[in-house]
N, C-alpha and C positions, 0 to 999 in steps of 0.2 A: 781809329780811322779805318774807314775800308776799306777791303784791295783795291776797289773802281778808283779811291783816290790816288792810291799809287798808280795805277797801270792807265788809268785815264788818258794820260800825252802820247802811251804805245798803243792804243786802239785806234784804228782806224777807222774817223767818222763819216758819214754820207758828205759833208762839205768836203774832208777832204779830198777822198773820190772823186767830186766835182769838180776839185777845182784841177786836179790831174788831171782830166779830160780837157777841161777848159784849156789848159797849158796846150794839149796836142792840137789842139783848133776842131773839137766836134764835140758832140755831145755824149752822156755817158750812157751807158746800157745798162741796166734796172735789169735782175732775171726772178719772179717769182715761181718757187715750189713748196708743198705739202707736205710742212715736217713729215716723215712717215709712212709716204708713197716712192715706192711700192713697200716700201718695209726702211727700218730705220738705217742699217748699212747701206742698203742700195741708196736711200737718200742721198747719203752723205756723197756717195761717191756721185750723184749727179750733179751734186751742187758745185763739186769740184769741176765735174765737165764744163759746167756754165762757165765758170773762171776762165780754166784755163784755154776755152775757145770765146773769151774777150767780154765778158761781164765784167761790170766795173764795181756795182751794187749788188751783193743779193737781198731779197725778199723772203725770209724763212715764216712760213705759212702757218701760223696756230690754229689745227682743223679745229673747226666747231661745228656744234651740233643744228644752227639756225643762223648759217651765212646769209645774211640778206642781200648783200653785195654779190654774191660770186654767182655765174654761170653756172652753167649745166657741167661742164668739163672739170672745173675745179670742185663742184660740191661732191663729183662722183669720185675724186683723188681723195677728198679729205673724208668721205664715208669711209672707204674703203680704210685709210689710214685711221680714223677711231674706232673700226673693228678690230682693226690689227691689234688697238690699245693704244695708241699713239695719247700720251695725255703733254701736259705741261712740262715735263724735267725733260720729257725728249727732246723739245725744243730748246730746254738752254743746254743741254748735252750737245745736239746739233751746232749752237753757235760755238762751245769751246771747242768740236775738233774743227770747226772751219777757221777759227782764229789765226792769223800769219797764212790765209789763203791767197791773201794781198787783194780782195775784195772787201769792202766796209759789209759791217751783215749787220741788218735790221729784222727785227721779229714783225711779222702783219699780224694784229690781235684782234679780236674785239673784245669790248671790256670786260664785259663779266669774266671769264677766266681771270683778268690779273686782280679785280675785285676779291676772285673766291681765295686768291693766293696769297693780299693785302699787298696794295699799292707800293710800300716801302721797302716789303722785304723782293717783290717780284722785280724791282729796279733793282736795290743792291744784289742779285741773285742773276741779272742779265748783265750791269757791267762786271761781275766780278768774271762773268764765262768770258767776254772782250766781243760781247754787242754794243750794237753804237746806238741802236735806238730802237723807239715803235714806231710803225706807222697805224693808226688806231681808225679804221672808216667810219665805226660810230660813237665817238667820244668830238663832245665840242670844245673847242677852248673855255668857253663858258660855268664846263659842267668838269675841266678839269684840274681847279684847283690845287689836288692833293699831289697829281701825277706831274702837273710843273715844280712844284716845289722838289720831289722825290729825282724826279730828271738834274735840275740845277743841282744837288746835292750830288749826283753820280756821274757827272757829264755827260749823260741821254741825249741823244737825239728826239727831239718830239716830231713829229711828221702830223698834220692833221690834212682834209681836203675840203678843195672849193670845188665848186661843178656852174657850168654856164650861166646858172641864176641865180648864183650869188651875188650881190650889190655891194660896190663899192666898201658902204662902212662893214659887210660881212668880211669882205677880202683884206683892208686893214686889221680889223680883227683879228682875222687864223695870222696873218703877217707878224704880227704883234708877239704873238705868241708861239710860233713856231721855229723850229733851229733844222739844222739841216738840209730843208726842204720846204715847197709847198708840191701836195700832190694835188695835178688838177685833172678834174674829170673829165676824158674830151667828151664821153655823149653820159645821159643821164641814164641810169639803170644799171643791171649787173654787168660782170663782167663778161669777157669772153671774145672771140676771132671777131673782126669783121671784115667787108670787104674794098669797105674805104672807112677814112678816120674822119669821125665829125669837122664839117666847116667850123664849126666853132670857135674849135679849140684854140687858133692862133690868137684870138680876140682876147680870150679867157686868160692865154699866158701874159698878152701885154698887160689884159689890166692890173692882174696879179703882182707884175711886175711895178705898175705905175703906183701899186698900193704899196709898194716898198719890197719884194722878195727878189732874194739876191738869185737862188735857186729854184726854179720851178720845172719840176717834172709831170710828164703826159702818161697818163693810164688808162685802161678800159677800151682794148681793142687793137694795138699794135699786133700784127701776127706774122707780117712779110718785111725783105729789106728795102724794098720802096718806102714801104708805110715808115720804117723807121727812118730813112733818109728826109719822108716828107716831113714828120714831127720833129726831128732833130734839128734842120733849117731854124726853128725856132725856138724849140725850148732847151732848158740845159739838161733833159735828161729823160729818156725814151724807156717808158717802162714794160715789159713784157708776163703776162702770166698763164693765160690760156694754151699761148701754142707755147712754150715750152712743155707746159703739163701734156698734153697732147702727143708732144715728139717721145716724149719720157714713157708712157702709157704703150707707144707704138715699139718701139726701143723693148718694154718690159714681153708685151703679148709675145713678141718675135725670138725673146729670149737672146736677146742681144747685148751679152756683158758688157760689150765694149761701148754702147750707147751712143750708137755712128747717127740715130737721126739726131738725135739731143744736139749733140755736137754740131754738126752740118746747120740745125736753123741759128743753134748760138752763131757761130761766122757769119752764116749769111743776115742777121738782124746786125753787128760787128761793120760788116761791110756795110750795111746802111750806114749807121751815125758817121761812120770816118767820111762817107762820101756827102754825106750832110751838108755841110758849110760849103765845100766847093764848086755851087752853082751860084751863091750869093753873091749880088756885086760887093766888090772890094770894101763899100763904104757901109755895107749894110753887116758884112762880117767882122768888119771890125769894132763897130757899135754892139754887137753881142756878144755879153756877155762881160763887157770891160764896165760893167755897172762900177760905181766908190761901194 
């Protein structure tokens, strides 16, 4: 048997994160960074700053060399971290010293690296470090047969995502098939800051939710605590990657060990979700989130 089966019940998974938050009456905060930006120590210790100034989730970043997904900001974190050499074992290094961080840590892949690694041994090798799951932006439920089966055997979190034009039986679908979470896309395209968060997106989480997911998390553009306050109103769980990467980058050029901007947007995105729910009327905050 393998250690993921032993230590499986002491890892701590993205649901239950959620539903911790869910307990406090707000929604969770989601922090993504770049295995390996600026260098693999400093990582580490940023990832702890996200915690402990009020991240509920981390997002641990497997750079790759054809993010199709990411911004400008993240593709220039994770260059810079696969020159450093930042390859795959960094990242499951990274998840065991974050382990007992009292944040749930999910690895962000795309597939080919867990391809090149084989699907069974890169699962048994991320729970045995006490990751709780992937989130995969270009893997479909459809196409991912081997990684459900590999997940259910190791107690993985699978995370897949929907984006505003997905249809109904696509949203059943990743539902169907997903644990954890659904990540929904609030605007189409890369990632990165904006300066308001797609109308959409509130539509996108109901339907998500209508299609049966207990959890539904916002990504692709949160950057301020308004912005999280405004997604958090509605979904269960506010995700952030650009402007952390960003504060972390400004934090490193300034040569600032102590990583006071990192810190300062974690709180203030922190202060968003907590003030989230407290504008909703009574009967609309109590209807979220209390799904069977």
């Amino acid at each position: 048997m393998s250690a993921a089966h032993d230590t499986a019940g002491s890892r701590l998974r993205a649901g239950d994160a959620l539903e911790r938050a869910r307990a406090e009456g707000r929604a969770a905060l989601v922090g993504y960074l770049p295995v390996g930006y600026p260098d693999q120590e400093r990582f580490v210790a940023a990832a702890r700053t996200l915690v402990d100034n009020g991240v509920d989730i981390l997002e641990l970043g497997l750079p790759y060399s054809d993010p199709v997904m990411d911004g400008p900001v993240i593709q220039e974190a994770a260059t810079a971290a696969l020159a450093a050499g930042t390859r795959t074992h960094h990242v499951l290094e990274a998840v065991d010293a974050l382990r007992g961080s009292g944040a749930a840590v999910l690895v962000m892949t795309y597939w080919n690296p867990v391809l090149a690694q084989g699907v069974d041994s890169f699962a048994r090798r991320l729970a045995d470090a006490g990751g709780a799951g992937l989130i995969t932006p270009d893997l479909i439920p459809d196409e991912a047969e081997e990684w459900i089966a590999s997940s259910e055997r190791e107690g993985l979190d699978r995370v897949f995502l929907v984006a505003p034009s997905s249809p109904r039986e696509r949203l059943e679908h990743v539902v169907r098939h997903a644990s954890g979470f659904v990540y929904a896309a609030s605007t189409m395209g890369v990632t990165g800051t904006r300066a308001s968060v797609s109308g959409t997106t509130a539509g996108l989480v109901e339907r998500t939710r209508a299609a049966g997911a207990r959890n539904v998390c916002v990504g692709l553009g949160v950057s301020t605590g308004d912005q999280a306050a405004e997604v958090g109103a509605y979904a269960d769980g506010v995700i952030v990657g650009s402007a952390f990467v960003k504060a972390l980058k400004t934090d490193f050029e300034a040569g600032d060990e102590s990583l006071s901007t990192l810190a300062r947007t974690a709180r203030d995105l922190r202060a968003g979700v907590e003030r989230s729910r407290t504008s909703l009327p009574a009967s609309d905050s109590a209807a979220h989130g209390m799904r069977p």
